[in-house]
C-alpha positions as CSV (number, residue, x, y, z in Angstrom):
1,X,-8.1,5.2,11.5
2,X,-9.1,2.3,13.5
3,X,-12.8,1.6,12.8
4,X,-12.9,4.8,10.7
5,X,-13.2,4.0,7.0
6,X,-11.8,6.8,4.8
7,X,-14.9,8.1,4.1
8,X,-16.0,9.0,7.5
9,X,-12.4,10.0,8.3
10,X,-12.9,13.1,6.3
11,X,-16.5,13.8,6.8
12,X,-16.0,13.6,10.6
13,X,-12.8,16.4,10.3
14,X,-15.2,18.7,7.3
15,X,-17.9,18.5,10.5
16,X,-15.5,19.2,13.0
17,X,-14.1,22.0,11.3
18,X,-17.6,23.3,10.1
19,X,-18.4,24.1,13.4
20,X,-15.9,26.6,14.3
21,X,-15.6,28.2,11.0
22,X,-18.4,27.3,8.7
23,X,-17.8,29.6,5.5
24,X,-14.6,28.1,5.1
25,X,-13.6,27.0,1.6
26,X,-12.6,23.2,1.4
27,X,-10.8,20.6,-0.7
28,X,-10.9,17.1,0.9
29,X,-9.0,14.4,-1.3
30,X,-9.7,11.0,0.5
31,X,-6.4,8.8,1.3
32,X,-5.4,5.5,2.3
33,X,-2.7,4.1,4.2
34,X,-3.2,0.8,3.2
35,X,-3.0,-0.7,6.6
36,X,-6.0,-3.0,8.3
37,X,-8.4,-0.7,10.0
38,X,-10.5,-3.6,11.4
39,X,-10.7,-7.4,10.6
40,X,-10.7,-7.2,7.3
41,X,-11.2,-4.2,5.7
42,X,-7.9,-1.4,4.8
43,X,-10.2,1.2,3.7
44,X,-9.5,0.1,0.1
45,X,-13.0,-0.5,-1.2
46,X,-14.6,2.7,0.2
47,X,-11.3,4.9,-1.1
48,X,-12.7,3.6,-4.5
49,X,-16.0,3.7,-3.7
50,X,-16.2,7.6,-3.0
51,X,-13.4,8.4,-5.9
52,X,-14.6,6.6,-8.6
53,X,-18.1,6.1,-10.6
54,X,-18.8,2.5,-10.0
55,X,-17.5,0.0,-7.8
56,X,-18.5,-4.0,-8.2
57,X,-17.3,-6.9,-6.0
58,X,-15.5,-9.1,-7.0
59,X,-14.8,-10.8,-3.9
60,X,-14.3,-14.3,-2.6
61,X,-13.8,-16.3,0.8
62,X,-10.2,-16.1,0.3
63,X,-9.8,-12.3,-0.6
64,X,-11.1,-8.9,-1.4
65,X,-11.7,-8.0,-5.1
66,X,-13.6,-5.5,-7.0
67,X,-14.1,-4.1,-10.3
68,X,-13.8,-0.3,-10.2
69,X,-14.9,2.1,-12.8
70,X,-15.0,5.5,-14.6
71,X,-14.6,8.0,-17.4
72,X,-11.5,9.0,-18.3
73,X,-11.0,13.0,-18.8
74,X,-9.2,12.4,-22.2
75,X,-11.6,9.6,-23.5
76,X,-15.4,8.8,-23.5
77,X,-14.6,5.5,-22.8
78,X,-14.7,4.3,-19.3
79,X,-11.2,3.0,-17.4
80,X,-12.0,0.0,-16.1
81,X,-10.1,-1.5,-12.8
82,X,-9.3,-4.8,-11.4
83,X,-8.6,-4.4,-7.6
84,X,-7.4,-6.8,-5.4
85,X,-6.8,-6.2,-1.6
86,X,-4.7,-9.1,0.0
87,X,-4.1,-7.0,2.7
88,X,-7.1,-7.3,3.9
89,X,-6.7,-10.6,4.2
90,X,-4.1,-11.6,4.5
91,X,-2.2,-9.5,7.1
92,X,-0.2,-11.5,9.4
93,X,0.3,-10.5,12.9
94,X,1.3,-12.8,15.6
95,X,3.7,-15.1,16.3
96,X,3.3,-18.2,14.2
97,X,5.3,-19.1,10.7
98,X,3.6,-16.9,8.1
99,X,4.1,-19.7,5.4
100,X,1.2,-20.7,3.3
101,X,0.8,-20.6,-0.1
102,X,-0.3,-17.4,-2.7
103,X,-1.7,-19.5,-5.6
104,X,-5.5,-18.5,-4.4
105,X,-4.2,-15.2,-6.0
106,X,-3.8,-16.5,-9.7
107,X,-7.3,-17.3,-10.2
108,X,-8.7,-13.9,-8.6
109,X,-5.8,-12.5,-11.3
110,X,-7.7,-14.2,-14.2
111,X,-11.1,-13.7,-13.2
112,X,-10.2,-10.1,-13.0
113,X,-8.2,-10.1,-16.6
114,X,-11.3,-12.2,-18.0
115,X,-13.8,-9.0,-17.7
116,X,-11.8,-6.9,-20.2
117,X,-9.6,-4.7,-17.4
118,X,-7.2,-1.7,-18.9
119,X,-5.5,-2.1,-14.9
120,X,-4.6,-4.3,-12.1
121,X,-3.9,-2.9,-8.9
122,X,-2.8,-5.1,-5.8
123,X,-2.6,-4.5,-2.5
124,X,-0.5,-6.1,-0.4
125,X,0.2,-6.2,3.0
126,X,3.7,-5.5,4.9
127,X,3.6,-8.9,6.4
128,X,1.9,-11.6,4.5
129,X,0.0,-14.5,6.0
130,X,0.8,-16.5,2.9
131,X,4.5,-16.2,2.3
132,X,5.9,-18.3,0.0
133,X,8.0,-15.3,-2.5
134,X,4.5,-15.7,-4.8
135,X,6.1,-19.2,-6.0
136,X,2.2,-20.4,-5.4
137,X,0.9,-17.5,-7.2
138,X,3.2,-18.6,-10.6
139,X,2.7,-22.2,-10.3
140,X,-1.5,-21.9,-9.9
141,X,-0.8,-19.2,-13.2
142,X,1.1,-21.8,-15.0
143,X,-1.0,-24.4,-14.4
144,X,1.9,-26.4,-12.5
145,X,1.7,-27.0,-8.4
146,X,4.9,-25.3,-7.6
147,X,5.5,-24.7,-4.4
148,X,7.9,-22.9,-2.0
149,X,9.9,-25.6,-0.3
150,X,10.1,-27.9,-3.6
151,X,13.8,-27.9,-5.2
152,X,14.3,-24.4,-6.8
153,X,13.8,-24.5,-10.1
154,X,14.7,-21.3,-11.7
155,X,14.4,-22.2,-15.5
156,X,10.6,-22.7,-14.1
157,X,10.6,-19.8,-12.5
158,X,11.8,-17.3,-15.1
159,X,9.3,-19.2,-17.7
160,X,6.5,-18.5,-15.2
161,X,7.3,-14.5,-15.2
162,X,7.4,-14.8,-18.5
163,X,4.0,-16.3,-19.2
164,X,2.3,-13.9,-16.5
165,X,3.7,-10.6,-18.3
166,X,2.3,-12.3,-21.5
167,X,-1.0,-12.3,-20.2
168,X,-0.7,-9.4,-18.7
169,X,0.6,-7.5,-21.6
170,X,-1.3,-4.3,-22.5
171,X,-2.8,-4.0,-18.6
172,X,-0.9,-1.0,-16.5
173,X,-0.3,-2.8,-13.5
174,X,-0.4,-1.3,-9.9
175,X,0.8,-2.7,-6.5
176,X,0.9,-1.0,-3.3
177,X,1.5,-1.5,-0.2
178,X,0.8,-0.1,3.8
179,X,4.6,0.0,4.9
180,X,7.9,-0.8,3.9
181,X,10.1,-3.4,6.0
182,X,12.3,-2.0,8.3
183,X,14.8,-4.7,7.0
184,X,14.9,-4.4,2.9
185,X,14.4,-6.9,0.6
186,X,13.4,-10.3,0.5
187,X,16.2,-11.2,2.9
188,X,14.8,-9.5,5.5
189,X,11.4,-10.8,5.5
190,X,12.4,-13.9,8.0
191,X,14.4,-11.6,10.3
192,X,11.3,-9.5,10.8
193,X,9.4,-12.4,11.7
194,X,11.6,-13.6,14.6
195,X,11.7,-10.5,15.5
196,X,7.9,-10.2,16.1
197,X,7.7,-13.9,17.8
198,X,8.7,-16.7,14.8
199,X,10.8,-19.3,16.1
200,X,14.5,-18.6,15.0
201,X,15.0,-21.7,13.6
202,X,11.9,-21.7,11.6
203,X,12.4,-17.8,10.3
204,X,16.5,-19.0,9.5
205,X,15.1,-22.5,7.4
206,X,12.7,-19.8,5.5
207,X,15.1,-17.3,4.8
208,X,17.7,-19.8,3.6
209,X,15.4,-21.3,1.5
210,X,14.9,-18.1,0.0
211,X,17.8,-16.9,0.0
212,X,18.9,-19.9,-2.7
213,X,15.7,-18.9,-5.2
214,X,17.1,-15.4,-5.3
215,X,20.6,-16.6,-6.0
216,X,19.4,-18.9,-8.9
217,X,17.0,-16.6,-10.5
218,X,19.5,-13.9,-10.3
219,X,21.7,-16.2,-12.3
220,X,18.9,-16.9,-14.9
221,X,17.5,-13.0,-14.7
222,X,19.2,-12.4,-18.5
223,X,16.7,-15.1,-19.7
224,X,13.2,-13.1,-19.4
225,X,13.9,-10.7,-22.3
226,X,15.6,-7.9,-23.8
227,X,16.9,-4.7,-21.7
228,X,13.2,-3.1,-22.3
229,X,12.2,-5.9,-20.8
230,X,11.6,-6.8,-17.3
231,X,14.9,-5.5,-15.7
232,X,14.2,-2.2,-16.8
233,X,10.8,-1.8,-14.5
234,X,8.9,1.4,-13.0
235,X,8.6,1.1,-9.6
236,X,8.0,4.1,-6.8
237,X,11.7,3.9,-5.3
238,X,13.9,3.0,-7.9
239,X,12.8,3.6,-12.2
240,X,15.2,1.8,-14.5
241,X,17.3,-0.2,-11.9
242,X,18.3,-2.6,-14.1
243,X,20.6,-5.1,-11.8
244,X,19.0,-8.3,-10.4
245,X,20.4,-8.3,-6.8
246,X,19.0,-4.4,-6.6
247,X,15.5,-6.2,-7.4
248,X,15.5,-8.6,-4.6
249,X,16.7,-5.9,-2.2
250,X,14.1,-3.1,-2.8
251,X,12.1,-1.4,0.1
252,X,9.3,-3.3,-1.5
253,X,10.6,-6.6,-2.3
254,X,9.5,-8.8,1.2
255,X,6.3,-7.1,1.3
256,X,3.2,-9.6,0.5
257,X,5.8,-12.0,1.6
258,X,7.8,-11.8,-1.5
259,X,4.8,-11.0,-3.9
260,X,6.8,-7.5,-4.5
261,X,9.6,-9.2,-5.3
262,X,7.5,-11.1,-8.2
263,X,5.3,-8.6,-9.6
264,X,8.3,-6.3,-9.9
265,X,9.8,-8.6,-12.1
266,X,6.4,-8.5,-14.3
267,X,6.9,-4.7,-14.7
268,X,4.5,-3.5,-12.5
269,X,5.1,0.0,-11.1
270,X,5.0,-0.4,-7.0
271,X,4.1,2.4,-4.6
272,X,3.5,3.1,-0.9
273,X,-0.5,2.8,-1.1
274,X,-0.9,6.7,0.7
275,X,1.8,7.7,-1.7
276,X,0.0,6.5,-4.9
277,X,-3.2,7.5,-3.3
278,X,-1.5,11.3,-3.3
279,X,-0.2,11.1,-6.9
280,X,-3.4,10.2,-7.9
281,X,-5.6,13.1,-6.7
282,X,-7.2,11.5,-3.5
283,X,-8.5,9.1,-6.7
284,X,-9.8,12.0,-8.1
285,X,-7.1,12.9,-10.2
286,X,-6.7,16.6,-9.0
287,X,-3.4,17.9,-9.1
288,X,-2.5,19.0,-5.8
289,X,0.9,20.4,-6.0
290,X,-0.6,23.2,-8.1
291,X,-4.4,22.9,-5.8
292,X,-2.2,23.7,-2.7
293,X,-1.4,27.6,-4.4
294,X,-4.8,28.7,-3.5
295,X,-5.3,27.4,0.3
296,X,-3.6,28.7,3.4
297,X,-3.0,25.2,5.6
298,X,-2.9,22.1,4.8
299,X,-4.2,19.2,7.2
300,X,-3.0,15.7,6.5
301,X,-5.0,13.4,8.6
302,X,-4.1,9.6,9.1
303,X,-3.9,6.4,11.4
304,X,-1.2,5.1,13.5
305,X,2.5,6.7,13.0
306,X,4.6,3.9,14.2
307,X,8.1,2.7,12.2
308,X,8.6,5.7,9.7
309,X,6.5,8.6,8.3
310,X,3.7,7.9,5.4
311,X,5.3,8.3,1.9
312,X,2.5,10.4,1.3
313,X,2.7,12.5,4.1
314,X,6.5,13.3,3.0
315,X,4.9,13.5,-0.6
316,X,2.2,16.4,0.4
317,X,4.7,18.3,2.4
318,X,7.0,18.4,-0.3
319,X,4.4,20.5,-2.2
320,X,3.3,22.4,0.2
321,X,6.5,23.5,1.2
322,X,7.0,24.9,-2.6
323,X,3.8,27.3,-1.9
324,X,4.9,28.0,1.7
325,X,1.7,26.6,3.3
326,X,2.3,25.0,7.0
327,X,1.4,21.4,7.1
328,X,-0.4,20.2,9.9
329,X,-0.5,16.0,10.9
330,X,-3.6,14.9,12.6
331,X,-2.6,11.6,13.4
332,X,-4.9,8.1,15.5
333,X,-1.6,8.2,17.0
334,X,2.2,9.5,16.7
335,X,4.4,9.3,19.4
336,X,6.4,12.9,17.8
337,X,8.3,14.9,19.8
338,X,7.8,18.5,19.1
339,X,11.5,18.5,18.0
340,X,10.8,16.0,15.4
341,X,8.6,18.6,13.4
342,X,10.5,20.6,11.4
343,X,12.2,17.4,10.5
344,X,9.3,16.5,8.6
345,X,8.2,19.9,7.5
346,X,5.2,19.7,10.1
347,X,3.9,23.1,11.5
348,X,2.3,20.7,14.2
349,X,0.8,17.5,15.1
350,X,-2.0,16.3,17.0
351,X,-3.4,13.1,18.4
352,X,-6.9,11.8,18.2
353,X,-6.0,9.5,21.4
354,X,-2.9,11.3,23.0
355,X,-0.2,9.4,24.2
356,X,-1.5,6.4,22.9
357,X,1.4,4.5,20.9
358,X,0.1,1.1,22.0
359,X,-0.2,-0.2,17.9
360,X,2.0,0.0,15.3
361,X,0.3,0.3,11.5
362,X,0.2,-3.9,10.8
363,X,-1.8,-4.0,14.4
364,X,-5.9,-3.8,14.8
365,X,-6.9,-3.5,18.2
366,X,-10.8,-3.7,18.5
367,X,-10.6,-2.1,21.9
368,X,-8.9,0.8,20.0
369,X,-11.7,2.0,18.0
370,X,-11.5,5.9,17.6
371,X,-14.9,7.4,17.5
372,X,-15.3,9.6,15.0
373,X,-17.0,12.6,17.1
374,X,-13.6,12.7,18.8
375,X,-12.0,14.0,16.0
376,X,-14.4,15.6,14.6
377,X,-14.0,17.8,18.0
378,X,-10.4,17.8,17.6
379,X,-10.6,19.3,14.0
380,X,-12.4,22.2,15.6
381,X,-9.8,22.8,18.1
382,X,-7.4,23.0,15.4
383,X,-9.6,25.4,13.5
384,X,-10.1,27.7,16.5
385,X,-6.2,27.9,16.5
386,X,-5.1,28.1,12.7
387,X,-7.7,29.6,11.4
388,X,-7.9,33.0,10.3
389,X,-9.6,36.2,8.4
């Protein structure tokens, strides 16, 4: 929530609650939307600071990054975890061109690869400050100064994929994100911009630019390996699609202006950030389809609803729709009508600041800062009406 790391989200609700019903049994797994919750912070760092055993920065002036670490269950050696957020940032919100170059990334990545990391997990952000469809990011890799609006070069381009799955070979690579575009793909990255201010000539010269590296490293996709290979990636939305125009038109594709598009191509496997921070046990690991068996409700407590519904939000009431445990969505704010419940599988929704829809996810208003007293008090309303004996 706005101003409200992870951390304190849940300690303020466990307080609330507390109050009202005190020898009530608990499990609080932490998540993250992945969205900005101040200037520069998505709650990434603390979700890994309070899941796993270690946490060291990493970070520079140009981004967030961390080394995370712990023991594995199956292993007495410790997982180590190369984390970098670029939404933090690097979100983009206004009204000017969102073209700069990603090639500060490549270094971070090699820093991070340089300390012996089992895994890589980005973070980017819906909208990217530095657009450029990661053509910096390859060309800082590779050691050549590539960048967006040079002539496309797609021979380049496939070689430079090639080279950054070489080096990554034998890391597990993560990349999340806050939200998908409401326009898939790569393509419609420039629409959303003019949509949100971008002048449309600007937004169109973008978009056509690349919409003609897409077309030629589509034609030269059969080049960067074997059908194992990189066609054949694991990605949240869509394991095993193996067909090059499906890869520049995934949900995740535009996001980290065109950085999905890239890293999907080196194999990583993508995710909704509060989706892979459900699969994952709140961090923890804990399994919570078969947790949820032995609790009666289920609170899922997040920011600002704006576009669509969390991934993770759908995700948890999936499974707790298989125990038949309501599902209750303690939202910053949400804008649902009581109709759009059942929709979702929600026995009910509240609002930490009622009526308030005045952000979507991507925005930070500093005047918006929910105190965390307020919902701690709303988590004991909710107690004093679903709890029971």
């Amino acid at each position: 929530m706005s101003g409200l790391e992870p951390s304190c989200v849940s300690d303020a609700f466990r307080r609330g609650w507390a109050r009202v019903r005190p020898a009530d049994d608990h499990l609080h797994l932490l998540s993250c939307e992945g969205n900005r919750i101040a200037k520069a912070t998505t709650g990434l760092v603390d979700w890994y600071a309070n899941t796993w055993d270690t946490v060291v920065s990493r970070s520079t002036d140009e981004a967030v990054a961390f080394i995370a670490e712990r023991k594995a269950s199956s292993s007495a050696r410790a997982v180590r975890r190369g984390v970098v957020d670029i939404a933090a940032s690097h979100s983009w919100v206004g009204s000017a061109l969102p073209y700069a170059s990603s090639d500060f990334l490549a270094q971070l990545v090699r820093d991070l690869l340089a300390e012996s990391i089992d895994e890589l997990h980005v973070h980017l952000p819906r909208f990217c400050a530095t657009s450029d469809l990661g053509i910096g990011f390859l060309g800082a890799f590779t050691g050549r100064g590539v960048s967006f609006y040079d002539d496309v070069d797609p021979q380049w381009f496939v070689a430079a994929v090639e080279e950054v799955r070489a080096a990554l070979k034998g890391v597990n690579i993560v990349v999340t994100y806050g939200a998908e575009q409401e326009l898939l793909g790569v393509s419609g990255m420039a629409k959303a911009w003019t949509d949100r201010g971008v002048a449309g000539q600007e937004g169109q010269d973008f978009g056509r630019h690349a919409g003609t590296w897409i077309h030629e490293i589509k034609r030269n996709l059969p080049d960067l390996g074997s059908p194992a290979g990189v066609l054949h990636v694991r990605s949240g939305s869509a394991v095993g699609r193996s067909d090059a125009i499906l890869a520049a038109a995934k949900p995740f594709a535009g996001v980290g202006g065109g950085l999905g598009f890239v890293f999907d191509l080196c194999g990583a496997q993508i995710w909704p950030m509060s989706e892979f921070a459900v699969r994952s046990g709140g961090g923890d690991g804990v399994d919570l389809s078969a947790e949820l068996a032995e609790y009666d409700l289920v609170c899922y407590v997040t920011g600002v609803i704006g576009e669509s519904i969390p991934r993770g939000l759908t995700l948890v009431s999936d499974y707790a729709q298989e125990h038949g445990v309501p599902v209750i969505l303690v939202a910053q704010s949400a804008g649902l009508r009581r109709g759009d419940l059942p929709r979702f599988g929600l026995a009910g929704a509240y609002e930490v600041l009622e009526g308030n829809s005045w952000s979507s996810p991507e925005d930070h208003n500093m005047c918006a800062i929910v105190d965390g007293e307020e919902l701690a008090n709303l988590a004991g309303r909710i107690a004093r009406t679903w709890g029971w004996e």
